[in-house]
N, C-alpha and C positions, 0 to 999 in steps of 0.2 A: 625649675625656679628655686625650689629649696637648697639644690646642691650651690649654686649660682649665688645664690644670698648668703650660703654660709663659707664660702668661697671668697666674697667679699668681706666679708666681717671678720674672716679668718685674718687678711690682709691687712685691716686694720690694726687690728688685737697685735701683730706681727712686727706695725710701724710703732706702735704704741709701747709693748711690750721691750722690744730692742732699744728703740728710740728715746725714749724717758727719763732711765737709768743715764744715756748717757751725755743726758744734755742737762741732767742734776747734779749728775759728778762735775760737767765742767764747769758751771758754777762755784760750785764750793772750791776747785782744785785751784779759781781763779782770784780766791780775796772773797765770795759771796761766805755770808753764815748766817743767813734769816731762815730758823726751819721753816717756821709757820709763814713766813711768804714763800716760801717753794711748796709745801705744804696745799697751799690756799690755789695755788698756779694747777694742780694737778689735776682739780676739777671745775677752775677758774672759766677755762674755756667754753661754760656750756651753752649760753648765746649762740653758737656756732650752729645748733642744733636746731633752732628754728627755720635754717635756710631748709633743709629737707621736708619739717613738718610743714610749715607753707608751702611747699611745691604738690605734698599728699593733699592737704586741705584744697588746694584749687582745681588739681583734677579731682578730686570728689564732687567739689562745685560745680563744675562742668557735665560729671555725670548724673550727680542727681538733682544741682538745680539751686535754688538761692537757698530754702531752707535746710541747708547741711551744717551739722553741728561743728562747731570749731575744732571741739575736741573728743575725744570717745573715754578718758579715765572715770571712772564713777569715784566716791571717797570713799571704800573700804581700800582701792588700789592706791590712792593717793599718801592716806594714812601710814600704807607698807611702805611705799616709796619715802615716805618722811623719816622714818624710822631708818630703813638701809641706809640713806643720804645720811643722816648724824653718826652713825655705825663707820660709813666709810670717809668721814669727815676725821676721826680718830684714827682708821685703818691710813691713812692719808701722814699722817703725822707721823706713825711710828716706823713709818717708812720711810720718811723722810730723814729722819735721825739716823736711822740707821747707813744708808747714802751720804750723811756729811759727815759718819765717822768710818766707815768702812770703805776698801777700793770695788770698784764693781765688780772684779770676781768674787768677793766676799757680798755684798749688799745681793748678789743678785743670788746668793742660795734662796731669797724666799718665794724668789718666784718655781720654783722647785718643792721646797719644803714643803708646801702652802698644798701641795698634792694629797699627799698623807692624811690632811688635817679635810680640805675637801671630801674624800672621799668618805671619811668617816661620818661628816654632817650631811653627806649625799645619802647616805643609808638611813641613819634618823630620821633626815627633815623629808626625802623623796620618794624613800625607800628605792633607793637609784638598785637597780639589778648587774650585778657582775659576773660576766662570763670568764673564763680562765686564761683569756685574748687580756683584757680589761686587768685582770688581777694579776696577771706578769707585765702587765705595763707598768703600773703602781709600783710594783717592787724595784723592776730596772729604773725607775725614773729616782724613787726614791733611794736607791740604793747608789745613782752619780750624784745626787747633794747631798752624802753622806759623805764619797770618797772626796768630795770638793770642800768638805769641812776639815782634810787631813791639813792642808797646808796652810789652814787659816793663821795660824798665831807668826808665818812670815810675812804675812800680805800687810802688818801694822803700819801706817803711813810715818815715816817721819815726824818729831814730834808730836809726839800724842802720845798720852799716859796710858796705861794698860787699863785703868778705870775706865778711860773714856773708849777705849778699844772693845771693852766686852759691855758696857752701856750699850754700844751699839748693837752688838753682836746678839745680845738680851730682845733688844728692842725691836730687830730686825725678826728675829722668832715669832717675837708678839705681832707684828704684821702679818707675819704667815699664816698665825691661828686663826686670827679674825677675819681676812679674808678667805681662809676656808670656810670660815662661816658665814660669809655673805653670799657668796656665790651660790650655795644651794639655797640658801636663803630667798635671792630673786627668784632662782626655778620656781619656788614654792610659791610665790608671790602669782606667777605665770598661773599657775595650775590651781591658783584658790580664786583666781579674777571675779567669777562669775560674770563673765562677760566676752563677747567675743574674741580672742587674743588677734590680734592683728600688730603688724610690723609697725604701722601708725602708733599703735599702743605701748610697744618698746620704745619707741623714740620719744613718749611724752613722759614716762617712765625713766627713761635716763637723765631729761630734763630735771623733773622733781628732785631725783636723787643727786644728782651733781651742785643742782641748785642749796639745799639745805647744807652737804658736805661744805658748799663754797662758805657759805652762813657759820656754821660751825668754826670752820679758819679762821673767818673774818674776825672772829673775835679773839681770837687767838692771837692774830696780828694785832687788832687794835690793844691789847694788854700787854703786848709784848713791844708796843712803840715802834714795828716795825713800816707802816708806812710814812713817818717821818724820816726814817732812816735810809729810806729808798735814794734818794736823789744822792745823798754823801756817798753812799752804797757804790752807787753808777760811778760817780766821778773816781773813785779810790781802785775800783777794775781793774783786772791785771791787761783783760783787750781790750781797753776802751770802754767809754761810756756808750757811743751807740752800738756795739757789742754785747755789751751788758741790754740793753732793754730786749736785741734781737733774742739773747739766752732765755729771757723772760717768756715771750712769744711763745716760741718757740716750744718749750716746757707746757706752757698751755695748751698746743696743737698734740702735743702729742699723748699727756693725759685723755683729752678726748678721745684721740686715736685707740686709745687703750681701753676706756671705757665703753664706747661706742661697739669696736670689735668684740669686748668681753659680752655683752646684754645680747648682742646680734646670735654669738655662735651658742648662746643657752638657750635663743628663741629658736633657734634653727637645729640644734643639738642638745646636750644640755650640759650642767653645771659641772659633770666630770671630766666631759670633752675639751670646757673652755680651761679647765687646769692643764692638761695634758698638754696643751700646746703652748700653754704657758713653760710648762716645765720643757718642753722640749726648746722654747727658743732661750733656755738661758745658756748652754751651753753657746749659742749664736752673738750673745751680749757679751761671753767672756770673750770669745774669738773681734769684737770690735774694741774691745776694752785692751787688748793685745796689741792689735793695732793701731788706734789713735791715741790710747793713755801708754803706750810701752810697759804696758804689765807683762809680768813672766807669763808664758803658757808650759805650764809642769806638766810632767807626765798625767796627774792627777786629772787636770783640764781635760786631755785628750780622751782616758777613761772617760772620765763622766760623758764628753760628746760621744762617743761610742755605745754606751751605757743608754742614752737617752733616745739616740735616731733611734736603737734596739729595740726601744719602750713605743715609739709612735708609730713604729711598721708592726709593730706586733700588737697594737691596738689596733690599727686601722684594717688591716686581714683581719681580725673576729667581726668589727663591725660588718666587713664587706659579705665573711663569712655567712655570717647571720644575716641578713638581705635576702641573701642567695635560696638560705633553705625556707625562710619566709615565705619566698615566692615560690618556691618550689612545692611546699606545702599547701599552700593558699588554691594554686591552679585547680584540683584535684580535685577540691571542694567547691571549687565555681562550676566545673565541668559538672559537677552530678547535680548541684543544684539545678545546673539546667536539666537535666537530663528529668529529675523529677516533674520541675515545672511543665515539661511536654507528656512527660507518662500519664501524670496524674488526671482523672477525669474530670472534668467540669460539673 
């Protein structure tokens, strides 16, 4: 079941991760330039999340009967969830900036970058353990959004000032750092509950946090007059206006997808994992960004994807590694325990 759920959540994190970037870009690439409503879109979908928790809440109802609690968060979890949510209500913003001024081979170093800076808040905040599988993964992954930082200064979109070009390029960093810092962040969150952790409990947890993040925008938008400007927005679209709402949607679905997947594969793995596979599918986002935006693919791309699959076979053999002698180890000690429990006299 653990492999199976994070197996799913992988999938998610996968649609999310690919998917986001480039249905942000096509916004912007089309006449769109509302950060803070794209912004606000990225965690906008969390309603969505209620259809799963309702469906956990009625089989609980079933099994244990009418008096079953709605919900299982107590408020020191809630508290944390409030705090991550305004955290990634910002981490949301500077990403977004970064996306309408950079092309998605460049906007998407941070989902790479963002490794580096993970791993270092996984050691602080989790005291996350690294085996030498783990520690050349990090380096190879980090070391393809290095090589993918060589070509950056051709990637500058047509019109657009070199201020605005490395605004971006600043801002997009600053997204990296911070959500390196959230992610171990919620492990930590996970592992201080004082309370049962349950899959239930992730999902009302993503709730809170999505929710305050959407809170956060909201006002962002409303300061920035950007829901008045929505409808003139629509009509001025380079695809159409009901094109335009679709982009909108759509940008929604797949934040979720991304969030949803990220909380799943930390409950089920944890906060280094979910970078790791972050950082591995952006080489995946250049390779779609090639083909539907007609970006160059430089040699530089092709390193980094090579650089990267290198970094997530070479992580996933230590983990499987380690399993292995786990259980290996373990048997040995079950064997004699038994062995005692029949020797010993009563």
């Amino acid at each position: 079941m653990k492999w199976a759920l994070l197996l799913l959540n992988a999938i998610f994190l996968t649609i999310g991760a690919c998917g986001s970037p480039m249905v942000m870009r096509l916004y912007f690439i089309h006449g769109g330039n509302r950060v803070w409503l794209l912004s606000w879109l990225v965690t906008g979908g969390w309603p969505i999340n209620f259809i799963p928790l309702l469906v956990t809440y009625f089989l609980r109802r079933h099994k244990e009967g009418p008096a079953t609690k709605l919900y299982f968060m107590g408020r020191p979890v809630f508290v944390a969830a409030t705090v991550i949510g305004i955290l990634t209500g910002l981490d949301n913003y500077l990403y977004t900036y970064g996306i309408a001024r950079l092309p998605v081979s460049t906007s998407s170093l941070v989902l790479a970058s963002q490794l580096a800076f993970t791993a270092v808040f996984a050691f602080l905040l989790v005291k996350q353990k690294f085996t030498p599988y783990s520690i050349n993964a990090i380096a190879l992954l980090t070391v393809g959004a290095g090589v993918l930082a060589l070509h950056t200064s051709s990637d500058r979109p047509e019109g657009e000032s070199s201020k605005e070009y490395f605004m971006g390029f600043f801002m997009t960093v600053a997204a990296a750092v911070l959500y390196g810092f959230i992610l171990p962040l919620v492990e930590m969150t996970y592992k201080r509950a004082r309370q049962a952790l349950t899959y239930t409990l992730v999902l009302e947890i993503q709730v809170v946090m999505c929710f305050f993040a959407t809170v956060f925008c909201t006002i962002g938008m409303a300061i920035n007059k950007d829901f008045k400007a929505i409808p003139r927005e629509a009509r001025e679209f380079g695809l159409g206006e009901t094109t335009y709402y679709v982009v909108l949607v759509c940008n929604g679905l797949a934040g979720q997808g991304f969030f949803l997947g990220a909380i799943g594969v930390i409950f089920t793995g944890s906060s280094l994992l979910c970078a790791i596979i972050i950082a591995v599918l952006l080489p995946m986002t250049e390779i779609l960004a090639v083909i539907f935006y007609k970006e160059k693919f430089t040699a530089e791309k092709g390193v980094s994807l090579v650089l990267s699959l290198w970094g997530f076979v070479s992580y996933f053999y230590g983990e499987l590694k380690h399993s292995k002698e786990k259980s290996e180890t373990q048997t040995p000690e079950t064997e004699m325990a038994v062995d005692i429990s029949v020797t010993t006299p009563s």
